[in-house]
C-alpha positions as CSV (number, residue, x, y, z in Angstrom):
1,X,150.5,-93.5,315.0
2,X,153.2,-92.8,312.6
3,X,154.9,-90.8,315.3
4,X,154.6,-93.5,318.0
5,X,156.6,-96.0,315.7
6,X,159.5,-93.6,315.7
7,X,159.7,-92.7,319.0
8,X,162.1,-94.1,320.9
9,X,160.4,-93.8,324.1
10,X,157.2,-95.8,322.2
11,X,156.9,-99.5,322.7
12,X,155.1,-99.5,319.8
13,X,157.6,-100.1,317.0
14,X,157.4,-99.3,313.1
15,X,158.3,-103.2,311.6
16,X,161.3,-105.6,310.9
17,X,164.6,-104.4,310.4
18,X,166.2,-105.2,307.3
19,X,169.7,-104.0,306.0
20,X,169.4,-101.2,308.6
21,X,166.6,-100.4,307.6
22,X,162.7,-100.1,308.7
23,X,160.2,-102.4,307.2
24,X,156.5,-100.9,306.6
25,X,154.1,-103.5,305.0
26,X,152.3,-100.7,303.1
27,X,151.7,-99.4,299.6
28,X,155.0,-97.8,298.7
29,X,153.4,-95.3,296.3
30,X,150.3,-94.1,299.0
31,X,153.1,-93.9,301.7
32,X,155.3,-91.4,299.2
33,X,152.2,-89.1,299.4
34,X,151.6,-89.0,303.2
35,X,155.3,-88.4,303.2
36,X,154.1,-85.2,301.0
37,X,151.3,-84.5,303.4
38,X,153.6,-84.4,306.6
39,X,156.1,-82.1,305.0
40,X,153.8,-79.9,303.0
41,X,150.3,-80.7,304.9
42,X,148.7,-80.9,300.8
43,X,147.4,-83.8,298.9
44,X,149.1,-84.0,296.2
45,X,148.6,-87.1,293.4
46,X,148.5,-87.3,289.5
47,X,145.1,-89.1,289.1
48,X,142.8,-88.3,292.9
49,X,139.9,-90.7,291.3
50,X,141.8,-93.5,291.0
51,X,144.2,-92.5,294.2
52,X,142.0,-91.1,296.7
53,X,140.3,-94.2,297.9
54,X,143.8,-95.9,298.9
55,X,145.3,-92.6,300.6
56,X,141.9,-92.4,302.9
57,X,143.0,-96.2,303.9
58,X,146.4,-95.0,304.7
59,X,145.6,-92.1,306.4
60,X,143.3,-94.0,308.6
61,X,146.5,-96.8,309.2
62,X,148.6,-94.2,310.5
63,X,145.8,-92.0,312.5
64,X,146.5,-88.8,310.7
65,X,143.2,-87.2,311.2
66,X,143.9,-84.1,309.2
67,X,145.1,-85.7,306.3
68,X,142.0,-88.1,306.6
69,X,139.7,-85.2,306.6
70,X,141.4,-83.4,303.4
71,X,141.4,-86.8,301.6
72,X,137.4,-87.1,302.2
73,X,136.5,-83.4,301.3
74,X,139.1,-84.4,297.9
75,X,136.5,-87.5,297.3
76,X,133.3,-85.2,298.3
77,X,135.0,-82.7,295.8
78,X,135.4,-85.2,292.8
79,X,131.9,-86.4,293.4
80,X,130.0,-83.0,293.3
81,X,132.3,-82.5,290.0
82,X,131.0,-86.0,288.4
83,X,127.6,-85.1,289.5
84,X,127.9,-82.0,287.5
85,X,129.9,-83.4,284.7
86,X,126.6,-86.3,284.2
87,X,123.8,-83.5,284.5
88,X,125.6,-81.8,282.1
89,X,125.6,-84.6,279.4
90,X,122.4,-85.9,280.6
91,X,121.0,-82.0,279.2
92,X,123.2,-82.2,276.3
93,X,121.4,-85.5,275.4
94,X,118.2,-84.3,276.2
95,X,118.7,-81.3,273.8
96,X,119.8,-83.1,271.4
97,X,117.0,-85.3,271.5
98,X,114.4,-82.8,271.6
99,X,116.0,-81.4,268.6
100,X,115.9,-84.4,266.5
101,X,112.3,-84.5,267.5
102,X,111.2,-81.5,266.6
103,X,113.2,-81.4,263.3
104,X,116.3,-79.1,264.7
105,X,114.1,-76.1,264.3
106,X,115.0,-73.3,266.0
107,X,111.7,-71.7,267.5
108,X,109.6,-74.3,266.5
109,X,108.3,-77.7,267.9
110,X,107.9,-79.5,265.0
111,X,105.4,-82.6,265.5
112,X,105.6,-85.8,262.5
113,X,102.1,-87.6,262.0
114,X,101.9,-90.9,260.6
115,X,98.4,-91.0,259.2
116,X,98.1,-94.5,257.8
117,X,101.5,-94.5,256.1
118,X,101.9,-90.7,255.0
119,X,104.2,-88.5,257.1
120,X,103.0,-85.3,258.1
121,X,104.9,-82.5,259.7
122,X,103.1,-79.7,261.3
123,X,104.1,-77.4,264.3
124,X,102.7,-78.5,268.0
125,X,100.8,-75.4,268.6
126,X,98.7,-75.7,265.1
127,X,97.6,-79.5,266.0
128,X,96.5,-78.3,269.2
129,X,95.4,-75.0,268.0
130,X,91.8,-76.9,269.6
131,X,93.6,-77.1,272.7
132,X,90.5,-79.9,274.8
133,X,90.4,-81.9,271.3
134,X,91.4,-85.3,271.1
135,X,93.9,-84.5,268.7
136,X,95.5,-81.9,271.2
137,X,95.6,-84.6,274.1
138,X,97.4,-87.1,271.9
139,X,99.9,-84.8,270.5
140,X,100.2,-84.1,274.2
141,X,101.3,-87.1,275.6
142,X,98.0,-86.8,277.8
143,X,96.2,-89.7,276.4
144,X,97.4,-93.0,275.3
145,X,97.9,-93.1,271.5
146,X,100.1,-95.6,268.7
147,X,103.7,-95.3,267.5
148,X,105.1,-96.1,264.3
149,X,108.5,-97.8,264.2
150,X,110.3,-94.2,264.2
151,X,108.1,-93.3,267.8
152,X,105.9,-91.0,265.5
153,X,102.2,-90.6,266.5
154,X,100.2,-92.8,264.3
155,X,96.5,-92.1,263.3
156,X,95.1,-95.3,261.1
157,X,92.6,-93.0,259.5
158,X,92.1,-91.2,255.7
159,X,95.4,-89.6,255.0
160,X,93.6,-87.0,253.1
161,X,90.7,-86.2,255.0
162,X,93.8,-85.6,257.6
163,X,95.2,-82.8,255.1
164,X,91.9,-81.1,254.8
165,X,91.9,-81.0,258.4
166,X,95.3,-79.7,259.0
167,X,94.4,-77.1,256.3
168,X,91.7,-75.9,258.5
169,X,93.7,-76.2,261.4
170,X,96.6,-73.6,260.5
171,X,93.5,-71.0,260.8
172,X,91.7,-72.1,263.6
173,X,89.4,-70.2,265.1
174,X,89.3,-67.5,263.0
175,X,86.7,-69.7,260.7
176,X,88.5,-69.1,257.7
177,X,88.5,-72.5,255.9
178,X,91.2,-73.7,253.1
179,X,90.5,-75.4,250.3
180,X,92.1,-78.6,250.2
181,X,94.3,-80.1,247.2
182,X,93.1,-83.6,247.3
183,X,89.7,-85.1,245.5
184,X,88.4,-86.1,248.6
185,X,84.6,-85.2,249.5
186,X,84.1,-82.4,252.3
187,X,82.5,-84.5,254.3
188,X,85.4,-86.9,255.2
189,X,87.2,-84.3,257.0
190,X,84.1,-83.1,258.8
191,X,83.3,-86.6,260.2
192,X,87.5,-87.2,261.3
193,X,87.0,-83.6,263.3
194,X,84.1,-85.0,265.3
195,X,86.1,-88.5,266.0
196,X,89.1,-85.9,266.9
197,X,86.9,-84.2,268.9
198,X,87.7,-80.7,267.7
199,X,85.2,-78.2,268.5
200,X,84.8,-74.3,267.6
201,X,82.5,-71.7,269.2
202,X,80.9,-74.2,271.2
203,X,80.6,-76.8,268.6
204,X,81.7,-79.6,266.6
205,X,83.3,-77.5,263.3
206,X,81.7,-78.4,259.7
207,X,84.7,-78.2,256.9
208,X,82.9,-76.6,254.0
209,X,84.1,-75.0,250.6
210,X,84.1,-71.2,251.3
């Protein structure tokens, strides 16, 4: 089209005459670049984000089909980079919040418990060392469970019958059972394993002083 307005032979004319000179009703800047484009046949802007959109309207004005199709592989370009640019801070975020979860241990999924007001930290694979207990399934994420205000799991039970039971826990299954450091009868920590649902050799386990 551009051609056909400068042709003399071309009834179709490029605009008003002012001063002697021709009068295009069109962005100055955009028409700079396909000025570029026809002597050079590249693209070439400072900012393509913000000037690609207008130089694919131009190109279309003036029919130039070559310059229309580098202008949209420019935008497909830019697009595939954004897309990469927002998957790469969507991971970043992700690791960083998995790290924050689990304590920034490297190696190590650290878990926090909030049994009734006292925080416990203990690593996933020892609160599901039971792996088809209850306990296992809420650590999970597989069954439904409370939060506290931080997002930890909350258990509204005995905070120490839950020590014994983590005690026992860190051996599981090898039988061996811990002692445990709070004055709390056996017996407790026996009857939150059955409510937990944590079984051993084919049975509910009984937490007994070796």
């Amino acid at each position: 089209m551009l051609a056909k307005m400068f042709d003399p032979n071309s009834p179709l004319l490029p605009g008003k005459v002012q001063d002697g000179n021709y009068f295009l009703d069109r962005n100055p800047d955009r028409f700079k670049v396909v000025l570029d484009y026809l002597r050079d046949g590249e693209i070439c802007v400072a900012n393509e984000k913000e000037s690609l959109p207008g130089l694919l309207i131009e190109a279309r004005y003036f029919q130039l089909a070559d310059m229309e199709q580098k202008v949209m592989d420019c935008i497909d370009r830019e697009r595939g980079e954004e897309m990469q640019r927002a998957r790469k801070i969507a991971q970043e975020v992700a690791n960083c919040l998995q790290k924050q979860k689990s304590g920034g241990t490297d190696g190590w999924n650290l878990v926090t418990v909030n049994v009734s007001g006292r925080i416990f930290q203990a690593d996933q694979d020892t609160l599901c060392r039971a792996p088809d207990s209850l306990l296992a399934q809420m650590v999970q994420g597989k069954v439904q469970t409370r939060r506290d205000g931080e997002g930890n799991l909350f258990l509204e039970e005995d905070a120490s019958a839950f020590a014994t039971l983590l005690n026992y826990l860190r051996t599981y299954p090898k039988g061996t059972y811990y002692d445990y450091t709070d004055d709390l009868p056996v017996g407790f920590a026996t009857q939150l394993a059955r409510k937990l649902k944590i079984i051993e050799h084919g049975q509910y386990i009984e937490i007994d002083m070796p």
